[in-house]
Every structure is written in C-alpha cells, then in structure tokens.
C-alpha positions in Angstrom: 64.2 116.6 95.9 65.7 117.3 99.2 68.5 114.9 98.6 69.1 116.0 94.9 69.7 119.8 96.5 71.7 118.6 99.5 74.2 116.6 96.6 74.3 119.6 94.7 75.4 121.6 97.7 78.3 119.4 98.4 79.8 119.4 95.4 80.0 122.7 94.5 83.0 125.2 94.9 84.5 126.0 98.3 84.0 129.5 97.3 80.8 128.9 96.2 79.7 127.4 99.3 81.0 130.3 101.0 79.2 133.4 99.6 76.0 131.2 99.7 76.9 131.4 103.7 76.7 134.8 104.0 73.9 135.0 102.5 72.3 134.5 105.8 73.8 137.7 106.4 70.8 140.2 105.4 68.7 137.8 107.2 70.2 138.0 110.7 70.6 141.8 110.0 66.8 142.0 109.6 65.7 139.4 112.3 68.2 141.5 114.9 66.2 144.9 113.6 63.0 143.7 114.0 63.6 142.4 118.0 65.3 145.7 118.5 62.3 147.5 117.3 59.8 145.0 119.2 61.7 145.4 122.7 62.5 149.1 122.0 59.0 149.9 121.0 57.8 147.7 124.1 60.4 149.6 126.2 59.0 153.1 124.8 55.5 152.2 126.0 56.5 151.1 129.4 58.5 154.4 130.1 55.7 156.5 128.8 53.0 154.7 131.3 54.9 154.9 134.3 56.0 158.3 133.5 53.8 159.7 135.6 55.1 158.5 138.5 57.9 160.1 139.5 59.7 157.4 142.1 59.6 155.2 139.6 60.7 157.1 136.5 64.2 156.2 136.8 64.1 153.0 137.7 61.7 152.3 134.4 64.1 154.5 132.6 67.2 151.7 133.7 64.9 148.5 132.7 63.6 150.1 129.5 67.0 151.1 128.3 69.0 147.3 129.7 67.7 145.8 126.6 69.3 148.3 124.4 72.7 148.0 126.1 72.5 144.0 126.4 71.8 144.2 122.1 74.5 146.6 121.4 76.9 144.3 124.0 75.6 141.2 122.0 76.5 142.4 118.9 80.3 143.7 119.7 80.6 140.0 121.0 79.4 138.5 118.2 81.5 140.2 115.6 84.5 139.8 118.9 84.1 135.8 118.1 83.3 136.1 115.0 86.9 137.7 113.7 88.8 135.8 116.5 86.9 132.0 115.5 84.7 132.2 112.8 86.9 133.8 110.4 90.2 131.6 110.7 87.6 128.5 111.0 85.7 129.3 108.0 88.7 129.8 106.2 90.4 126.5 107.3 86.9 125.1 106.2 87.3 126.4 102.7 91.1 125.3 102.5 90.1 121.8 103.6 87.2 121.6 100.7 90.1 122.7 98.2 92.7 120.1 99.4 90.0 117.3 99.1 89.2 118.8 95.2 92.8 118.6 94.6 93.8 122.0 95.1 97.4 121.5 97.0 98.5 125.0 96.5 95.8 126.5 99.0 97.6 127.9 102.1 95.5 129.2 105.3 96.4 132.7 106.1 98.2 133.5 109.4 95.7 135.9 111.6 98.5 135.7 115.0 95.4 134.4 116.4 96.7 132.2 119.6 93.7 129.9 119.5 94.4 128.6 115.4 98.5 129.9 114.8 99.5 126.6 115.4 96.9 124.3 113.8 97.3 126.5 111.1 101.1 126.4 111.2 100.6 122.8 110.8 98.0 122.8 108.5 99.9 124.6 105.6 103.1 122.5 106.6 100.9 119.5 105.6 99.7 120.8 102.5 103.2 121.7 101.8 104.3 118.0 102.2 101.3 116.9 100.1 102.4 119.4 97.3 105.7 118.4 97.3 104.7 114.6 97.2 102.4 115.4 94.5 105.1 117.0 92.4 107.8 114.4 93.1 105.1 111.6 91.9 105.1 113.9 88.5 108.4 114.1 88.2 109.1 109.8 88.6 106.4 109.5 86.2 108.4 111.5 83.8 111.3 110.1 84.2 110.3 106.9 84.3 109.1 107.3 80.8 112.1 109.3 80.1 114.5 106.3 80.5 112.4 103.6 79.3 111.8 105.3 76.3 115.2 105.3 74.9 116.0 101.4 75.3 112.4 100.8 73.4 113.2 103.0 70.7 116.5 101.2 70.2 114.8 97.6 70.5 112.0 98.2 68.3 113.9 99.9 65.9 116.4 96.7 65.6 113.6 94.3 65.3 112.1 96.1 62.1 115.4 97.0 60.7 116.1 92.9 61.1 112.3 92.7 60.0 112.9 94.5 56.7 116.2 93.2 55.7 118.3 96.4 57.2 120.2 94.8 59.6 121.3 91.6 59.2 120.4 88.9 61.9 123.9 88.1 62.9 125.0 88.2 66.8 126.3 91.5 67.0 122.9 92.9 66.5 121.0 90.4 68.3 123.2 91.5 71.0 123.3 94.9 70.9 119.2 94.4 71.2 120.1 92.0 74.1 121.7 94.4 75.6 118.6 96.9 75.8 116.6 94.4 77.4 119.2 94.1 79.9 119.0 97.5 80.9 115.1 97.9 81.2 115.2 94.8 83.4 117.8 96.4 85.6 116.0 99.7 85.9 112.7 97.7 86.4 114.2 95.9 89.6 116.1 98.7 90.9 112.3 100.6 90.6 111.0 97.3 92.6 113.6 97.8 94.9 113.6 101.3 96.1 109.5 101.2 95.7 109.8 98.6 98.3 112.6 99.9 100.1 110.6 103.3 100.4 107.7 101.6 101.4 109.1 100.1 103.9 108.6 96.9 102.9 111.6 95.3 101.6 112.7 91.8 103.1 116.0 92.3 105.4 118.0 89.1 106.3 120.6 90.3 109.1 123.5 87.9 110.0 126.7 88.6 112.2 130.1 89.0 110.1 133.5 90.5 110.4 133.2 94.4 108.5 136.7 92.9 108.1 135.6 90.4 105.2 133.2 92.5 103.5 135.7 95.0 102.7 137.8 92.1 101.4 135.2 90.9 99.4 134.6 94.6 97.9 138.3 95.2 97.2 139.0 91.7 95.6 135.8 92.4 93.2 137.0 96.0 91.5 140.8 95.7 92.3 141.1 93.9 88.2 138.5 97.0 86.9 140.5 99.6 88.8 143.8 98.4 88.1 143.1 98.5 84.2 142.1 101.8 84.5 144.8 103.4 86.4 143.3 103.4 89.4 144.6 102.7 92.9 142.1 100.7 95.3 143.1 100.4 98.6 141.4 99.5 102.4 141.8 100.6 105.3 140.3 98.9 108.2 141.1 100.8 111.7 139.3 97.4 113.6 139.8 93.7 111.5 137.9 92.1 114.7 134.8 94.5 114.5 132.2 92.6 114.0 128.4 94.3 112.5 125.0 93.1 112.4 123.2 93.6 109.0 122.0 92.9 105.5 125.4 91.4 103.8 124.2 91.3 100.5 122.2 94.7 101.2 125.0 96.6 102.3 127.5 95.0 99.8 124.9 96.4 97.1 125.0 99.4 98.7 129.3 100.0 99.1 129.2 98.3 95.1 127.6 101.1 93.8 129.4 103.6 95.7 132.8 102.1 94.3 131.3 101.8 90.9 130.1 105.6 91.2 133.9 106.4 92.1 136.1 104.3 89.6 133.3 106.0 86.7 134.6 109.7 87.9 138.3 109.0 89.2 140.8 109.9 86.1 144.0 107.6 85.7 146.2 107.7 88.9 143.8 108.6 91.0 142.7 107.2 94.2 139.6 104.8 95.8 140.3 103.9 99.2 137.4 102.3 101.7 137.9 103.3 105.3 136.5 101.9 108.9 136.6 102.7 112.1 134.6 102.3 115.8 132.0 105.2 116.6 130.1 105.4 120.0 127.0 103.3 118.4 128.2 101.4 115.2 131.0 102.1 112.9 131.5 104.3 109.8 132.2 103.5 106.6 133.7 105.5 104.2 134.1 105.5 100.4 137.0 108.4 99.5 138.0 108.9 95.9 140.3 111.7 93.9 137.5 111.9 91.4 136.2 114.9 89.6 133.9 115.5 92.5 130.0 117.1 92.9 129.3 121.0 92.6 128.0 122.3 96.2 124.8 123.0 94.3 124.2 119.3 93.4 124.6 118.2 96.5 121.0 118.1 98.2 119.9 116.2 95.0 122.2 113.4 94.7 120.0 110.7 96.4 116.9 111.9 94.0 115.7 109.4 91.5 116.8 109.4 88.6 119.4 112.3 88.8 122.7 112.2 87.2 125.3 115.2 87.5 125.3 115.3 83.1 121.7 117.2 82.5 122.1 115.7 79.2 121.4 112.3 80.1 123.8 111.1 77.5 125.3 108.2 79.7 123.3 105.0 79.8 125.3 102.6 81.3 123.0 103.0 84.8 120.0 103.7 85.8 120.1 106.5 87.8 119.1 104.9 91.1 121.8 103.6 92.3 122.2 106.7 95.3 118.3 106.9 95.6 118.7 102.9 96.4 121.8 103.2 98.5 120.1 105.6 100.7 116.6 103.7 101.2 118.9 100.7 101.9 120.9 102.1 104.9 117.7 103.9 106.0 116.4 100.2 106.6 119.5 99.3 108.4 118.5 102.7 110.4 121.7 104.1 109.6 122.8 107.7 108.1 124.8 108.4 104.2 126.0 111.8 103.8 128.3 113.1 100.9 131.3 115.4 101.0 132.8 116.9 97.8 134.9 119.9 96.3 135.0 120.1 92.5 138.0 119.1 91.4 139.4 116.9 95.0 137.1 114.8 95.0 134.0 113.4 96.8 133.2 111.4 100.0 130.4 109.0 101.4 129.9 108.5 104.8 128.2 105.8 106.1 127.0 105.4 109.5 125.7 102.1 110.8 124.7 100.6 114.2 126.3 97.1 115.7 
C-alpha cells in the first residue's frame, strides 16, 4: 500500500504536488501555537511564583518573556529564508517536474535574488534551447514529409496509370518515373549526410593539395553549363602556390553547390567569379555572382533545412539542403560561411578555412 501511494505521488501534476505541500501549512501553524502557549503558559506560572520576591522580579520577568522574543525572531527568519530560498527553489522544483512531463514552455520567474539569478538565468536559457530543438525536430518532420510526398505521388500515380492502360509503357514515361526515384534517393543521402554531418559523425579524409587545382577543377566542370546560359565564369586566385589541408571531395561538394546555387539565379550576361586569397590562419574563399540576390530578411534562414527563397515550393530540381549541408561540412573542417546580398546586385559566400 505504501508503495502504491508513493507511485501515485510521483506522478501526479507539478502543481498538484505543490498545493499538497502546503498543506503542511495549517499543521506547522498549529504545532507553533500550541508550543507558544505551552512555554508562555509555563512562563506565566513562573513569573506569578516568584512575584513575590521583589530582587528577582525582573530578572524572571527577562527569562519568562526570552521565549516569546526567540519565537517571534524565529518566525521572521523563517518566512526571511523562506521567500529568499524556498520560494525560487520550490519553483525551480515545479519547473523541473514540467520539463521532465514535456512541458518546454515553463520559464522560472526572475526574483533578483543573488543566490538563484544566475542558475535561473541559465535554467530558462536551457529550456529555451530545448524548445527551440523541439520545434525545429517538428518542423524537419514536416518537411521531410512535405518533399517526399510529391515525388511518391508522381511515381505511384505513373505505375497505375501504366497499370491501367493510361500511360503507355514506352521510355519517356518509364523515365519520367525514373526520374522521381532519382530525386528521393538524392534527398535521402543529402538527409544521411547532414544527419551525420550534424552529428558529428561524418567520416573526413584530409589530404594536402594546391587550392590552386581545386578551383581549376570547379571552373572546368560549370564553364560548358555557364557558357550556354550566358553566363561568365571566371577565377581568380590571389596565391596559385597556396597549398590547404582538407576534405577535397568535401569541400569540392561544398563550392559545387554554391556555383550551382549561383548559375540557377544569375540572368544571361551576368557574372560567377570564385576568388582566393591568404588570411592570418587559412584562406578565404569566395563565391560572387550578379544574381538576383537574397532579401535582408532571408538571410538568417538560408542555411535552415529545407528552405528555398520561393515559399511556393514550386521548384524541384533540389532538395533544399544543399546550404544546410554546405554549412555542416565547413563546420567539420572548423571553418566559418557567411552570406552577403542586396536584392537585385547580387549575393556573396564567404568561406573561411584553416591551412
């Protein structure tokens, strides 16, 4: 029975919990009562005894009323700890029940109490973090079945149109369903990747090159795309001898998608030019284009999942994750990205890497 009640009482509400705690109020206000009217009737009896006796009458007077003032100081120091520890404690108590119920939106009021302002500072910063978190889990699960849910649509819909004698079963529609499949594998391995990568926990293999012949090898790849489009792709490479340790194939993913990203929003006779030079602890790389460029607004979001600068979501040729990727993967190389844009100019990535 005793273990059946001590269950109960752990599972039930913070708040719960709480008002059954001060239910020991009334208790302690009649225990208190009672020894105040014990020592001040035993105090009473004393004085009246010795009374009589006049060189003593004071001094009795003094002993009979110290317990009175000792109470009366007790209590003041009591409710003194109580508002300055108790409270904030008990209140931390009841936000940490709430957190572990799943309750993230709890928040510890501020008392300016010196002892608790800064474990409650940081107590409501890590709920914060924990909400946030929470909310950004949410919002990849939903857009995760947001963009898998197109492609599937298309592919099933093929197969029983093929099924039913719709569509006929000649290549362009097996390839146009090809074609889907292609795209969910892509977005499943970039969401391998950038799990990993966020984790912490995706394989590097760092080799000494030239930053010379990578930006060779990047301008060779997308000269033949840029060049159909009317687009101008040009390097400029302050250092050809500097030399950086890193992730080739990493960081050739990373500067792809970048270019990709630029050609996609440069108009005809516009502009892509990669740039290099020295800094104090690395070098900088920088991906400049006369694009169409990114709305100050956007800006903090860029390297989310999943985000794209059309709301619509109309455009299907990538995944999405290409930025959110990019930034994982230079975080790995323990490097910095940043972007600068204007609407209209154009738009800049910095990257910052260590030899």
């Amino acid at each position: 029975m005793a273990n059946h009640t001590h269950e109960h009482s752990d599972n039930s509400p913070p708040s719960r919990r709480w008002r059954g705690g001060r239910r020991f109020f009334p208790f302690a206000f009649f225990f208190f009562s009672v020894i105040s009217l014990f020592i001040g009737g035993t105090a009473a009896v004393l004085y009246l005894i010795f009374s009589e006796y006049s060189g003593v009458r004071n001094i009795w007077l003094l002993i009979c009323g110290a317990p009175f003032a000792i109470i009366f100081l007790a209590i003041i120091t009591i409710f003194t700890l109580y508002a300055r520890l108790g409270k904030p404690l008990g209140q931390i108590f009841n936000a940490i029940d709430s957190v572990a119920e799943g309750d993230l939106s709890v928040r510890v009021p501020d008392h300016n109490s010196p002892q608790f302002q800064e474990l409650i500072k940081r107590f409501n910063k890590m709920v914060s973090e924990l909400e946030r978190a929470e909310q950004q889990r949410r919002n990849l699960t939903a857009d995760i079945a947001h963009e898998l849910r197109t492609p599937l649509h298309i592919i099933q819909g093929n197969l029983e149109g093929i099924l039913d004698g719709v569509y006929e079963p000649n290549p362009e529609n097996i390839n146009n369903t090809l074609d889907e499949t292609k795209l969910l594998a892509r977005l499943v391995n970039d969401l391998q990747t950038l799990s990993l990568a966020e984790a912490g926990q995706l394989p590097l293999h760092p080799t000494r090159f030239l930053l010379a012949d990578l930006m060779e090898d990047l301008t060779s790849s997308f000269s033949s795309h840029a060049a159909s489009l009317g687009i101008s792709l040009k390097s400029n490479i302050s250092n050809p001898d500097k030399e950086l340790t890193a992730d080739y194939d990493r960081l050739n993913q990373v500067l792809s998608n970048l270019i990709s990203n630029a050609i996609r929003h440069t108009p005809q006779a516009g502009t892509i030019s990669l740039e290099t030079e020295s800094t104090v602890d690395g070098v900088r790389i920088a991906v400049r284009d006369t694009g169409s460029g990114i709305p100050a607004e956007d800006i903090p979001f860029i390297f989310d999942r999943f985000w794209r600068g059309s709301k619509s979501r109309t455009e299907r040729t990538n995944s999405g994750l290409g930025l959110a990727i990019a930034k994982q993967l230079i975080l790995a190389h323990h490097g910095t990205i940043e972007a600068q844009s204007e609407v209209g100019k154009g738009t800049t990535f910095i990257i910052e890497l260590p030899e």
